[in-house]
C-alpha beads as a LAMMPS data file, in Angstrom:
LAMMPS data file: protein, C-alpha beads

227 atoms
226 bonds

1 atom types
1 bond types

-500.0 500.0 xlo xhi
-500.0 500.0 ylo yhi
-500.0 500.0 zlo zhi

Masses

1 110.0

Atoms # bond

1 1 1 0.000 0.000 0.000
2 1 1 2.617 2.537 0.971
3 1 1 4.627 1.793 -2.017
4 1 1 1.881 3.035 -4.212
5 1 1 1.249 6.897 -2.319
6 1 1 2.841 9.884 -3.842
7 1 1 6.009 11.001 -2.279
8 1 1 4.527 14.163 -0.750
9 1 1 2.542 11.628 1.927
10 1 1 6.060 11.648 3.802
11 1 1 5.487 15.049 4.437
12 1 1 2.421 15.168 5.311
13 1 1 2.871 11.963 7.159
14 1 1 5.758 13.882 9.361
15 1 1 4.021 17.811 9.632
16 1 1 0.583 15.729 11.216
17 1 1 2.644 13.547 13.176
18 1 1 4.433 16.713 14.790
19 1 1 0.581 18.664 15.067
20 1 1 -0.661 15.347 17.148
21 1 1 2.847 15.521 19.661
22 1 1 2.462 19.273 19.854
23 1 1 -1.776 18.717 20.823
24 1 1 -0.987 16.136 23.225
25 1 1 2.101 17.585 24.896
26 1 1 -0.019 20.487 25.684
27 1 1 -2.517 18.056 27.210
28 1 1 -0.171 16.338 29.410
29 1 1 0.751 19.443 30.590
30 1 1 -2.265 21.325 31.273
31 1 1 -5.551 19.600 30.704
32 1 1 -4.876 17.596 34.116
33 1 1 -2.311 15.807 32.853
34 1 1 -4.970 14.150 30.318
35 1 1 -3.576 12.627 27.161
36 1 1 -5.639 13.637 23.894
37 1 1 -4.034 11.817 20.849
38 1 1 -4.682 8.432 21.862
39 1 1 -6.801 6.468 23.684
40 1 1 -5.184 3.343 25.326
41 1 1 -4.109 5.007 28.476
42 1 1 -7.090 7.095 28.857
43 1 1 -8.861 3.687 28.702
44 1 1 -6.566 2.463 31.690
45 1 1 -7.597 5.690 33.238
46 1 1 -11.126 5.366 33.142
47 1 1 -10.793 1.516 34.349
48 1 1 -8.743 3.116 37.752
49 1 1 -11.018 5.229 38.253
50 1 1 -14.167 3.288 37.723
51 1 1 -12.882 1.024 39.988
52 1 1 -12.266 3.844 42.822
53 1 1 -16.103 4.594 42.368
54 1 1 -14.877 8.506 41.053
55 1 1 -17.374 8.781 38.926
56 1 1 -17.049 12.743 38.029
57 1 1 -13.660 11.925 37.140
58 1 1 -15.098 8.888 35.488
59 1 1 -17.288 10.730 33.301
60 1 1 -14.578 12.943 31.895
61 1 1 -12.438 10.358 30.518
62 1 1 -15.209 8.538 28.965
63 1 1 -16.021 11.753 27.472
64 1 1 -12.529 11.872 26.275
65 1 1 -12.703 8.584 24.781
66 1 1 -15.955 8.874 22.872
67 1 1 -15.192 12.809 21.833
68 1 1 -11.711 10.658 19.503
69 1 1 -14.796 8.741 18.278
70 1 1 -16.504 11.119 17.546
71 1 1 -13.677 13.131 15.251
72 1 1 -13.176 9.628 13.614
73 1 1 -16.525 9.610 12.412
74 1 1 -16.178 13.218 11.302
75 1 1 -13.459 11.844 9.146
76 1 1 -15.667 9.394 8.311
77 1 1 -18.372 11.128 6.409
78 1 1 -16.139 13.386 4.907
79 1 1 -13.197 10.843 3.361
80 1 1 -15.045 7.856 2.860
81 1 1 -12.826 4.808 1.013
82 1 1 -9.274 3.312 1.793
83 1 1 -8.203 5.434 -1.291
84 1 1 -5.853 8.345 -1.394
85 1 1 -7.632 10.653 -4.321
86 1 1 -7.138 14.294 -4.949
87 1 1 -10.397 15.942 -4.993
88 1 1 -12.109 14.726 -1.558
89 1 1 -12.064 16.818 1.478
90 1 1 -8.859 16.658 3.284
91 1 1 -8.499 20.162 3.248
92 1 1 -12.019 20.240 4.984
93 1 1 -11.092 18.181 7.549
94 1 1 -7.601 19.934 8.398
95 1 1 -9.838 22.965 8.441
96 1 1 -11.976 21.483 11.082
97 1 1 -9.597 20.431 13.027
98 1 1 -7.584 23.545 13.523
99 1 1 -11.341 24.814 14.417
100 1 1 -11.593 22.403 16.723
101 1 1 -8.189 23.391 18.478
102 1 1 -8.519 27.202 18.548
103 1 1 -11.912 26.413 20.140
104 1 1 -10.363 24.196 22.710
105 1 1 -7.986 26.987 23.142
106 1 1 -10.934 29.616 23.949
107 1 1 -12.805 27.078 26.627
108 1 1 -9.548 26.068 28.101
109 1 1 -8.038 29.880 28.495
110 1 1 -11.868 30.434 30.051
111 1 1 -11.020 27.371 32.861
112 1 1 -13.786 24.883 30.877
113 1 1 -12.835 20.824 30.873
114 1 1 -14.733 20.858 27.642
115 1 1 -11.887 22.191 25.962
116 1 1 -10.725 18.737 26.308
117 1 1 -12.884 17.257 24.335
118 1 1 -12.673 19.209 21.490
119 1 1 -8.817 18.814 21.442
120 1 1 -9.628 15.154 21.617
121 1 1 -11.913 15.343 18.825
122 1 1 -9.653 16.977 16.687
123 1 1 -6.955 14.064 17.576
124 1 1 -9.587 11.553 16.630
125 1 1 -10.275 13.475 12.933
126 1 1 -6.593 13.528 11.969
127 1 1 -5.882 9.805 13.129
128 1 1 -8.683 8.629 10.788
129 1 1 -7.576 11.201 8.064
130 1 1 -4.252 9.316 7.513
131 1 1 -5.428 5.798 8.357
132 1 1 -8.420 6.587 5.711
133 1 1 -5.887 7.164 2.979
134 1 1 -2.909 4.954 3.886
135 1 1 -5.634 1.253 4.789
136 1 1 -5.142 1.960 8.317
137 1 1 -1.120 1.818 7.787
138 1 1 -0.428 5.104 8.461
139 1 1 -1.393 6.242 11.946
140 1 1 -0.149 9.939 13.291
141 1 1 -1.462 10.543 16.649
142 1 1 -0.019 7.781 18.662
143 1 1 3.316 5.574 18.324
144 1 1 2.178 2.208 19.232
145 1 1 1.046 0.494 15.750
146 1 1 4.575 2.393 14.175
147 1 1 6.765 0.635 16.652
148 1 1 5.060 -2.317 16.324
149 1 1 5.300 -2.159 12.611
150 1 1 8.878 -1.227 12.770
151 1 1 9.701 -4.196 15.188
152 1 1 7.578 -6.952 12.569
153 1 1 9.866 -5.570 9.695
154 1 1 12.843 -5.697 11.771
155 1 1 12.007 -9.662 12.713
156 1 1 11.874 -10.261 8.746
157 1 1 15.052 -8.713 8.314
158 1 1 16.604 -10.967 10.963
159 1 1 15.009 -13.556 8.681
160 1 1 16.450 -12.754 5.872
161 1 1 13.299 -10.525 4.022
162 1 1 14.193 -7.544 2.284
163 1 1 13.434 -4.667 4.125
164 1 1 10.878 -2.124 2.383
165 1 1 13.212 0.885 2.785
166 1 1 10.350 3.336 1.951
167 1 1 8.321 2.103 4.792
168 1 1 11.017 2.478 6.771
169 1 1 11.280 5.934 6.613
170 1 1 7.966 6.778 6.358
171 1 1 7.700 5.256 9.888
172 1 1 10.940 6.969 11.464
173 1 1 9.536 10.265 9.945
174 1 1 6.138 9.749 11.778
175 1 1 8.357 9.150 15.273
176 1 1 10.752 11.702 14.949
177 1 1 7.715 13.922 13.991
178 1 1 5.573 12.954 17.296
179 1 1 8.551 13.547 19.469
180 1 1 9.797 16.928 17.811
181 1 1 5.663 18.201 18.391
182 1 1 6.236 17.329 21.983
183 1 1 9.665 19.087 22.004
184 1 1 7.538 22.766 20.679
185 1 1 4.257 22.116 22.933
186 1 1 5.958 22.026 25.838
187 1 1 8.310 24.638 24.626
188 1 1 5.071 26.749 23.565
189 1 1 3.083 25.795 26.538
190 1 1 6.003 26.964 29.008
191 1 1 5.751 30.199 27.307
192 1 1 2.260 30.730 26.207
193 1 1 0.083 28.261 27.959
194 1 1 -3.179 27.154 26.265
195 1 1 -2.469 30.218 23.835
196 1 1 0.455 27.098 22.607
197 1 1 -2.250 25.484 20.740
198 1 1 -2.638 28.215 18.200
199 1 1 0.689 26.657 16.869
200 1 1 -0.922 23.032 15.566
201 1 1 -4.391 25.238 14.569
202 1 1 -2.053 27.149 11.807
203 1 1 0.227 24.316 11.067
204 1 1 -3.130 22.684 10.043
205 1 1 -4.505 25.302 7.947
206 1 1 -1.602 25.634 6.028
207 1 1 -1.304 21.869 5.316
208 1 1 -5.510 22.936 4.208
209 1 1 -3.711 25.503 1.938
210 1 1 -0.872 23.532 0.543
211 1 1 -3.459 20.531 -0.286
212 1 1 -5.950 23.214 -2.499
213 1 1 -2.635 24.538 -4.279
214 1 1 -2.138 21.087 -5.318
215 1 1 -5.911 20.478 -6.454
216 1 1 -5.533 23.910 -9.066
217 1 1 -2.242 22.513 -10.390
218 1 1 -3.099 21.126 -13.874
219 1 1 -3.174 17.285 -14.458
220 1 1 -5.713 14.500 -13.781
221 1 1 -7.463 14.672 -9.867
222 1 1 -8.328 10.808 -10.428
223 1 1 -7.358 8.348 -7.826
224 1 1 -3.715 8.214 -7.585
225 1 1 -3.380 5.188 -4.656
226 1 1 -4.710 1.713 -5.046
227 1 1 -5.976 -0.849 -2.141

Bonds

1 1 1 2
2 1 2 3
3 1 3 4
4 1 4 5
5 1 5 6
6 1 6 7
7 1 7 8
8 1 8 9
9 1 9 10
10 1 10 11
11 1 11 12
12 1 12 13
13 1 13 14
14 1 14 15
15 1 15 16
16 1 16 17
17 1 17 18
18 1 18 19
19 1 19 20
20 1 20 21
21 1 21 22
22 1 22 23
23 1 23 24
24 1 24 25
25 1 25 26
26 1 26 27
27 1 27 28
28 1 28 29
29 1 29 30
30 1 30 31
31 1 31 32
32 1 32 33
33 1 33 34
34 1 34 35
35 1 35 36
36 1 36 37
37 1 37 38
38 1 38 39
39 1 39 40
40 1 40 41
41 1 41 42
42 1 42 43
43 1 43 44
44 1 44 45
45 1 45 46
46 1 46 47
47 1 47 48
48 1 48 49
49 1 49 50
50 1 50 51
51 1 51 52
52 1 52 53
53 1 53 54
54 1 54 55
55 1 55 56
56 1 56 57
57 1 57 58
58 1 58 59
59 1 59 60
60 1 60 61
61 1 61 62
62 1 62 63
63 1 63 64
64 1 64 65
65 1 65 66
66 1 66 67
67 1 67 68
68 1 68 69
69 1 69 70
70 1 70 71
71 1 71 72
72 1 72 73
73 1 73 74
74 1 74 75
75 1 75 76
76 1 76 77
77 1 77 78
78 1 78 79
79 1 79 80
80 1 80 81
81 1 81 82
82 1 82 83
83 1 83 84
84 1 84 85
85 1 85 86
86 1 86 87
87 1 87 88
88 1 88 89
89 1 89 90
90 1 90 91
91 1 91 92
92 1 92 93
93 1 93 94
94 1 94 95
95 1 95 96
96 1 96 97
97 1 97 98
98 1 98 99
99 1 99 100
100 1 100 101
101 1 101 102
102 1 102 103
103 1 103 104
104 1 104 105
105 1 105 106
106 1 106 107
107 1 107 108
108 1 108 109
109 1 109 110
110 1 110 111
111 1 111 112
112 1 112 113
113 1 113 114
114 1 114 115
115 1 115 116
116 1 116 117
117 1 117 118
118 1 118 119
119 1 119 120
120 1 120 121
121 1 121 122
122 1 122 123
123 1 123 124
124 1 124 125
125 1 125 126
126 1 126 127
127 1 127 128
128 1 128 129
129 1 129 130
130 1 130 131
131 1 131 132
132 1 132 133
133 1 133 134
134 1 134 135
135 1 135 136
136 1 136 137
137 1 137 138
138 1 138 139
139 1 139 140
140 1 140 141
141 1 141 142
142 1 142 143
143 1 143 144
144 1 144 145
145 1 145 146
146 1 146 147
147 1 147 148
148 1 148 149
149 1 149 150
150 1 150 151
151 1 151 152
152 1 152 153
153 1 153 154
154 1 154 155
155 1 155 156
156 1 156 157
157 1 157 158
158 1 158 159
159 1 159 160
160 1 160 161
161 1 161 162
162 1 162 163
163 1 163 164
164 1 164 165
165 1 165 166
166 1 166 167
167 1 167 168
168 1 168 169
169 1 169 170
170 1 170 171
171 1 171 172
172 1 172 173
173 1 173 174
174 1 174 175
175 1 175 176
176 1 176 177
177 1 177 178
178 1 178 179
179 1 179 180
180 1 180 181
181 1 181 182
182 1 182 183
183 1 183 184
184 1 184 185
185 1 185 186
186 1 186 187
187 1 187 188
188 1 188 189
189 1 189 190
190 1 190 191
191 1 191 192
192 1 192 193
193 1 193 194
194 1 194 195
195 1 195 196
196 1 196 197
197 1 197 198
198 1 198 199
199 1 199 200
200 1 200 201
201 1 201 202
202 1 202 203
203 1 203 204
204 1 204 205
205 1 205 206
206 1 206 207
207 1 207 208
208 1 208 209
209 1 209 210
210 1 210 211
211 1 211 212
212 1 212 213
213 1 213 214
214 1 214 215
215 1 215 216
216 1 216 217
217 1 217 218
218 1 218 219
219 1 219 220
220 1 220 221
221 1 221 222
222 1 222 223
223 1 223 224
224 1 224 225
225 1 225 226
226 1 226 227
């Protein structure tokens, strides 16, 4: 599958990796300590807590869990297929989802948890975004799949497979990416606070503007990735 996506997806592969770090570096930081771009410890969370009978805290981070859903299915109706094709709304959804953030940014500044869920939600838009056009191979707001990817190929290598060299580096982009976004929101956070996540809001809008540049360039907008 990867073989088959334009070059460019590296890019955009790294620049949404390093939005996601940024987004939840800022959340460790500030939104209680609550992680935003993925959902497995969150999960753990909720179980600890359920089993303390906390149930306000409870509430929260099931809210947190079903507001990643609920970008997902944003995603959803606006990229349906496992195809990458020029033409469908990725720009949309990068739109929304720096929307999403400065909003979070406004209810958090104002001392209002529900902030959190809109971060989330934008978290849980841009993870289906790239698994949408990559069949689920590319994931940017979490590290866990990558590593476990990366540790599969390097088993075949110790077997003697070839190793897919593009892959490769699309995954090691998508790491370094994640950890250099942690690096600048809780550089920007030290500095700015929740004012940090204007940073990932304009990095997505001009990934919005770069994508509609590339729709007006002349040349077929058919599909240009395969299942």
């Amino acid at each position: 599958m990867i073989s088959t996506l334009p070059r460019w997806i590296e890019f955009g592969a790294f620049v949404l990796a390093l939005v996601a770090g940024c987004v939840n570096a800022i959340g460790l930081l500030s939104f209680e300590h609550q992680a935003v771009s993925h959902v497995s410890g969150t999960a753990t969370l909720l179980g600890v807590q359920l089993s303390l009978w906390h149930l306000a805290t409870s509430i929260q981070l099931l809210g947190v869990l079903l507001a990643f859903m609920v970008g997902a299915a944003i995603s959803g109706v606006l990229l349906h297929g496992a195809k990458l094709q020029l033409g469908r709304h990725y720009d949309t959804a990068l739109i929304i989802e720096a929307i999403l953030l400065l909003a979070a940014l406004l209810l958090l500044s104002a001392d209002i948890y529900a902030g959190v869920f809109l971060a989330s939600i934008a978290c849980g838009l841009q993870n289906a975004l790239a698994t949408t056009f990559s069949g689920a191979v590319v994931r940017t707001t979490h590290l866990t799949g990558i590593f476990t990817d990366l540790g599969i190929m390097l088993g075949g290598v110790l077997r003697g497979e070839r190793l897919d060299r593009r892959k490769a580096k699309l995954f090691s982009l998508i790491i370094v990416g994640f950890i250099t976004g942690g690096m600048v929101g809780a550089y920007l956070h030290r500095k700015l606070q929740f004012l940090a996540l204007l940073f990932p809001a304009v990095v997505c809008l001009v990934l919005a503007l770069l994508y509609r540049l590339q729709l007006r360039k002349p040349g077929p907008k058919k599909r240009i990735a395969n299942n």
